[in-house]
C-alpha positions as a printed NumPy array, in Angstrom:
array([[-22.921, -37.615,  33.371],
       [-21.311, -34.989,  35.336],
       [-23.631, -32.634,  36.874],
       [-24.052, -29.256,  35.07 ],
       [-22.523, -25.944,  36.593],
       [-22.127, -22.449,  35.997],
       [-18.991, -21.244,  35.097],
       [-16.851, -18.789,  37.187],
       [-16.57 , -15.067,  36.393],
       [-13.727, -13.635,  34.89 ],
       [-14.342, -10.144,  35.282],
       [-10.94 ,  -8.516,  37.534],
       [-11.504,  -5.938,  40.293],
       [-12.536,  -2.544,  39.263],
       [-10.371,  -1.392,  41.982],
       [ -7.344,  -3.565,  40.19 ],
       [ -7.501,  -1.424,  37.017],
       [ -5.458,   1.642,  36.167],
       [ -6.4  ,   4.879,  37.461],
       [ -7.087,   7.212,  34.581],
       [ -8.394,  10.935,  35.356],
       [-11.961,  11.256,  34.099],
       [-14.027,  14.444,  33.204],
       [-17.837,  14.256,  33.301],
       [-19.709,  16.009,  30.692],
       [-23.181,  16.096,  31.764],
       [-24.181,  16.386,  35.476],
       [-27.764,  14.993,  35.575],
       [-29.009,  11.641,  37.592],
       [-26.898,   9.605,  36.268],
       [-24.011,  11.355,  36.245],
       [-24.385,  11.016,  40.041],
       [-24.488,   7.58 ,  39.805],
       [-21.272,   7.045,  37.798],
       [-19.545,   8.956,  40.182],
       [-20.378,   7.797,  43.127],
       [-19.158,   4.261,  41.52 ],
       [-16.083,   5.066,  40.394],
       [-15.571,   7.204,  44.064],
       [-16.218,   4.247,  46.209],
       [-16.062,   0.767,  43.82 ],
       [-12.31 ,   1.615,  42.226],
       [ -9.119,   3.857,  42.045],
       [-10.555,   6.041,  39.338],
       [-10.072,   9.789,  39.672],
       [-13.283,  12.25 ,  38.87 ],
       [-11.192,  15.33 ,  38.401],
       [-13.428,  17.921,  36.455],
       [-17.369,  17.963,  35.499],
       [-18.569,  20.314,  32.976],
       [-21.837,  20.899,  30.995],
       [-23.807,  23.351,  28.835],
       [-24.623,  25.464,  32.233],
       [-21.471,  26.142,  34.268],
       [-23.29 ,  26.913,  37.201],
       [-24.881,  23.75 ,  37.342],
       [-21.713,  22.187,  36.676],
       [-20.295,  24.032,  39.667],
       [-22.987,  22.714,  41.751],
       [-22.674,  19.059,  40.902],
       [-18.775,  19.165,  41.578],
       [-19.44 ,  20.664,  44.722],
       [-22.085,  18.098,  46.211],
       [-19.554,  15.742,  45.126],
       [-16.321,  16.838,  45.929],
       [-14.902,  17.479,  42.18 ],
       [-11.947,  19.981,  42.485],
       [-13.048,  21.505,  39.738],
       [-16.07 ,  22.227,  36.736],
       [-17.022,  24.741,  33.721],
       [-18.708,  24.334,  31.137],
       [-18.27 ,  22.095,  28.122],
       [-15.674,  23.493,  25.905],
       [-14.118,  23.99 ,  29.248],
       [-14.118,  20.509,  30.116],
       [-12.932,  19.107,  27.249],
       [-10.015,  21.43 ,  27.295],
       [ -8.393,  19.809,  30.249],
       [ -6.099,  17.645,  30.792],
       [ -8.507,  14.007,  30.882],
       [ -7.681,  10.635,  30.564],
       [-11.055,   9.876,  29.492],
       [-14.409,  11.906,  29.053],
       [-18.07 ,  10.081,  30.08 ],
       [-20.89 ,  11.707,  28.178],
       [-23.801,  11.349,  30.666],
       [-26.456,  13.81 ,  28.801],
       [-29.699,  12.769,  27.476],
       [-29.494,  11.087,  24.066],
       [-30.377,  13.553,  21.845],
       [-26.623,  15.409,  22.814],
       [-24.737,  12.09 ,  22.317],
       [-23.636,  12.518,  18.304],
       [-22.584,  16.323,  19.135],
       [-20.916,  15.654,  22.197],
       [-18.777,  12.161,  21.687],
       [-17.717,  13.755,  18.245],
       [-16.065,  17.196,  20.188],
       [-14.757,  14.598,  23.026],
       [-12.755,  12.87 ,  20.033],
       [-11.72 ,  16.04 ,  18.57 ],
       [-10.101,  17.571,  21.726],
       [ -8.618,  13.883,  21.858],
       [-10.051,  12.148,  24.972],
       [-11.349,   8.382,  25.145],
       [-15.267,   8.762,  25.392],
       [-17.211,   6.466,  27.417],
       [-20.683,   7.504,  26.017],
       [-23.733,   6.363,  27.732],
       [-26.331,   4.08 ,  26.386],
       [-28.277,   4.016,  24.273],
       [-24.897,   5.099,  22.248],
       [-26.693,   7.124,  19.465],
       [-30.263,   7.953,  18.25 ],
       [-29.48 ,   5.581,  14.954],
       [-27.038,   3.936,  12.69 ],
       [-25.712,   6.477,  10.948],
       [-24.405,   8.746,  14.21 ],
       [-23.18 ,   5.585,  15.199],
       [-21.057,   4.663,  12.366],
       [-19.501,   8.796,  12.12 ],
       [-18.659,   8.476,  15.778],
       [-16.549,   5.162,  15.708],
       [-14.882,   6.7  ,  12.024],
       [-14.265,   9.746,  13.8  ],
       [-12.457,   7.873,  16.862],
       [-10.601,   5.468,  14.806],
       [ -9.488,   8.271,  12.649],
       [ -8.063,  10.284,  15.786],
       [ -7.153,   6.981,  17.253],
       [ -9.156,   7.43 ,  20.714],
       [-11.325,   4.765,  22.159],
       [-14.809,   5.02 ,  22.254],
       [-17.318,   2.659,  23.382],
       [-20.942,   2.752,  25.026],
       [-22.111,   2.74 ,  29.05 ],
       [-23.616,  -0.337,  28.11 ],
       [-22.865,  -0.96 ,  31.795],
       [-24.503,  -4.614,  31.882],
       [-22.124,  -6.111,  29.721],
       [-19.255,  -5.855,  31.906],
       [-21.207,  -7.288,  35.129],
       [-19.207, -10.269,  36.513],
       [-23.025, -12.155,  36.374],
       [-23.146, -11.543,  32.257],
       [-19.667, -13.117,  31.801],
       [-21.174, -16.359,  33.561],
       [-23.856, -15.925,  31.563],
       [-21.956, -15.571,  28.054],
       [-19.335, -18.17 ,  29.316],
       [-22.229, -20.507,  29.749],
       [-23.468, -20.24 ,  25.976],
       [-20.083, -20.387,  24.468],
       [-19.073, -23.136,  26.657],
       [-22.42 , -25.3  ,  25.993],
       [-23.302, -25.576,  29.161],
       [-27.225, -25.061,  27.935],
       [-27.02 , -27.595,  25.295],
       [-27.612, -25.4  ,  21.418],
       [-28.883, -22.277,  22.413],
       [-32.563, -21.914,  20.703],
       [-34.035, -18.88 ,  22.47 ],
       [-33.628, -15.896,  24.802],
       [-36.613, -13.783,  26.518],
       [-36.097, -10.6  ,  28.117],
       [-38.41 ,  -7.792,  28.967],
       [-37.821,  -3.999,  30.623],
       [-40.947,  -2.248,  31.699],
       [-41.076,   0.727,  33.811],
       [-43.831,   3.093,  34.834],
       [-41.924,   6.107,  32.933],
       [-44.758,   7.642,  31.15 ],
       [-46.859,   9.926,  30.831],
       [-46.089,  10.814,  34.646],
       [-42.251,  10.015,  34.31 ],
       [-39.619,  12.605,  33.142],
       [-40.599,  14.923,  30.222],
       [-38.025,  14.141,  28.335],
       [-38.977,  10.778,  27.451],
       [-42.148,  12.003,  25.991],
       [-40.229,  14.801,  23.693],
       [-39.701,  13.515,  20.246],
       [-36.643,  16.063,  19.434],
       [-34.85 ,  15.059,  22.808],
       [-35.153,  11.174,  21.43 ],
       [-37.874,  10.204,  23.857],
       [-39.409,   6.971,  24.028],
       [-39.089,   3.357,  25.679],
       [-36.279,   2.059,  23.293],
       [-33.73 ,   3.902,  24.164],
       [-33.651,   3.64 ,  27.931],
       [-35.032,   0.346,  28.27 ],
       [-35.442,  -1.221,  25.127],
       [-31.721,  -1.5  ,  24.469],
       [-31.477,  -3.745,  27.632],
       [-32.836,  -6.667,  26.335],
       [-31.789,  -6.344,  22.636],
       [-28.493,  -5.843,  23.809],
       [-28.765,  -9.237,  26.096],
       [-30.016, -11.136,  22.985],
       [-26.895,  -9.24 ,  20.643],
       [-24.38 , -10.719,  23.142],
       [-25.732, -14.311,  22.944],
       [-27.019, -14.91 ,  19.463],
       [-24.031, -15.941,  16.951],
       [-25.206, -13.085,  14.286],
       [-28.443, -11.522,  13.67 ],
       [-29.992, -12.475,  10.371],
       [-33.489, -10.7  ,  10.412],
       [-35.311,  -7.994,  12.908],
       [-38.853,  -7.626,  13.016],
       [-40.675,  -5.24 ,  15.557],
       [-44.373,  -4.309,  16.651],
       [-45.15 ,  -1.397,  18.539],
       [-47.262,   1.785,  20.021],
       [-46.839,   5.277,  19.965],
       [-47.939,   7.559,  21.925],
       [-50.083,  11.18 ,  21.372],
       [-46.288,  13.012,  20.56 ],
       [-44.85 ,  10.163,  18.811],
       [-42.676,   8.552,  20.304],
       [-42.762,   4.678,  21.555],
       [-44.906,   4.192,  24.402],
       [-43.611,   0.415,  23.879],
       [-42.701,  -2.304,  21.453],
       [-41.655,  -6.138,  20.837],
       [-38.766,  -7.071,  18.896],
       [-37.865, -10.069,  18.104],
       [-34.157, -11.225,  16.389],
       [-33.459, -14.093,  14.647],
       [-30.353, -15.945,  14.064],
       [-29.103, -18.961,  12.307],
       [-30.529, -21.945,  13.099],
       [-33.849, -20.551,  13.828],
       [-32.714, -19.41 ,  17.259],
       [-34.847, -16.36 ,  18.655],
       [-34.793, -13.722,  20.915],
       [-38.053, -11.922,  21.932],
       [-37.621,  -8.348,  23.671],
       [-40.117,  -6.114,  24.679],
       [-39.685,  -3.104,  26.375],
       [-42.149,  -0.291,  27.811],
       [-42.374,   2.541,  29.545],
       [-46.318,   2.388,  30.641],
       [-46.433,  -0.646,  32.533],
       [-44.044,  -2.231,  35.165],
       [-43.258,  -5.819,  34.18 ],
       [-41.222,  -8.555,  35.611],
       [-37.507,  -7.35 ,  34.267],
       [-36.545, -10.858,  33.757],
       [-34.688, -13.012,  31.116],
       [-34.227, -16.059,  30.41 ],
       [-31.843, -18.138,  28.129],
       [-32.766, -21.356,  26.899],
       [-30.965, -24.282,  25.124],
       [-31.292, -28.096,  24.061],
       [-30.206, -29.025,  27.678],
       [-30.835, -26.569,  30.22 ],
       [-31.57 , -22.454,  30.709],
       [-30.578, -19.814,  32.569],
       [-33.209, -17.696,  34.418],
       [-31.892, -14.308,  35.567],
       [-33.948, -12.19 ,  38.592],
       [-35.31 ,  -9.119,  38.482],
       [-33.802,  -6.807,  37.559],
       [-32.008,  -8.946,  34.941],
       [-29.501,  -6.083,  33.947],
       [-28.231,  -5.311,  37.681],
       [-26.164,  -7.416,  39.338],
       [-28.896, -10.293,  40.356],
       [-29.678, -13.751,  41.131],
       [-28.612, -16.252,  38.139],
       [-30.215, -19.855,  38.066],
       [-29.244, -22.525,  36.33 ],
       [-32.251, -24.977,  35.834],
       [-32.588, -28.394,  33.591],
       [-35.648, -28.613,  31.318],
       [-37.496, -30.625,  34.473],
       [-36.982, -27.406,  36.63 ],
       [-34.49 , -28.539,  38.505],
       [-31.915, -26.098,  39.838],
       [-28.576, -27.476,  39.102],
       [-26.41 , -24.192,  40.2  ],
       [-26.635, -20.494,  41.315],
       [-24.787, -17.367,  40.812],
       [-25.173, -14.741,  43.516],
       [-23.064, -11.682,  42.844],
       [-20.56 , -10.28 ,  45.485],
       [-22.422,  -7.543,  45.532],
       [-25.341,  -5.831,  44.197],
       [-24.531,  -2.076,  44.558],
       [-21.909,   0.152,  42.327],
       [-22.537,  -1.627,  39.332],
       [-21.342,   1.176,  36.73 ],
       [-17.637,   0.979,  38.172],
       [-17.248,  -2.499,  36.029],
       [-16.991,  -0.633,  32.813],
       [-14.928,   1.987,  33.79 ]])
């Protein structure tokens, strides 16, 4: 029998795609970060940055050379290809939906929306306009995530029966207050937890069941939690995701015939292994580069 291998990624050049002219609604930390990876890792143009304070606004563009900022309504009056929403969580619903209005594609960062239901009125209210919309869920379009869902669908693990992932960081109670704030949708799912439940979404065929287990802490929100999904077949994905402790960030993907074991930190660009059940290691994936990561889903 041949010898097992990864597959190649498909994922182009970020520098190959189209240049649109973005606006940035929401200077903060990561803000920075998107900008610095669309300034250096493709031909994207940051033209405008605006926010609920225009002075900060002004400051942001300044430290990194945006011709020009104001505040929100401001921004989204301009003329934008697209508009990246890169405020905490609990401005996502508000913000996306006026994006959309003033007609603009919205990239929206993760997690997308606080629930279900501001999920579902955001994606009516783009198809209605007929704007794109989509979420900063900027693992997914990581050359080392094709391999890895090119490896499932291909059958290079044999039936897939099970994927483990886990995101703990030391966020809390010494981390940034807003995590900690119940009304700005604090808590460890929704900056880490989405990681690995959106690593076992990608793989799993559907999801037939969701169970979950978890603490709170003194304010109420989730100090950390393990979900598990199941889909048909019995196959079963365990996440768990905190924001008290710093664990291994690692995942792994297992099937009939072999699994993949992705480094730490599973959702950057990192080291993939591809191991047979008697350990093995039959190939490796080692991305290009391990830096810039957000320009992929621009």
């Amino acid at each position: 029998m041949a010898r097992r291998r990864l597959p190649n990624a498909r994922t182009i050049d970020p520098r190959d795609a189209p240049s649109l002219r973005w606006g940035i609604l929401g200077p903060g930390y990561i803000a920075a970060e998107m900008v610095a990876a669309l300034q250096h890792g493709t031909g994207q143009q940051v033209v405008a940055v605006g926010g609920r304070s225009a002075e900060r606004a002004a400051a942001f563009a300044e430290q990194h050379g945006i011709p020009a900022s104001g505040d929100q309504d401001w921004l989204l009056a301009q003329d934008l290809d697209a508009v990246y929403v890169a405020s905490p969580h609990s401005a996502h619903h508000a913000q996306a939906l006026a994006a959309i209005e003033a007609g603009h594609a919205v990239l929206v960062e993760k997690a997308f929306m606080r629930n279900a239901g501001e999920a579902v009125e955001v994606l009516d209210a783009a198809r209605h306009a007929g704007v794109a919309v989509a979420e900063a869920m900027w693992s997914r379009f990581l050359p080392g995530y094709d391999v890895v869902r090119q490896a499932v669908e291909d059958g290079v693990l044999g039936e897939l029966r099970s994927v483990t992932a886990d995101h703990g960081q030391l966020l809390w109670p010494n981390g940034p207050a807003r995590l900690a704030e119940p009304s700005l949708a604090g808590g460890a799912l929704l900056d880490l937890g989405v990681y690995p439940i959106h690593l076992a979404a990608m793989l799993l065929p559907r999801v037939d069941a969701v169970h979950a287990v978890g603490a709170r802490t003194d304010l109420g929100v989730d100090e950390q939690e393990v979900v598990t999904l199941t889909g048909p077949g019995g196959v079963l994905a365990t996440c768990q995701a905190s924001m008290s402790a710093k664990s291994p960030t690692t995942a792994v993907v297992a099937g009939t015939e072999a699994r993949l074991e992705l480094a730490s930190d599973f959702y950057r660009p990192t080291t993939i292994r591809l191991v047979a059940p008697d350990g093995e290691v039959l190939d490796v994936f080692e991305p290009d580069e391990r830096e810039h990561g957000l320009r992929y889903e621009a």
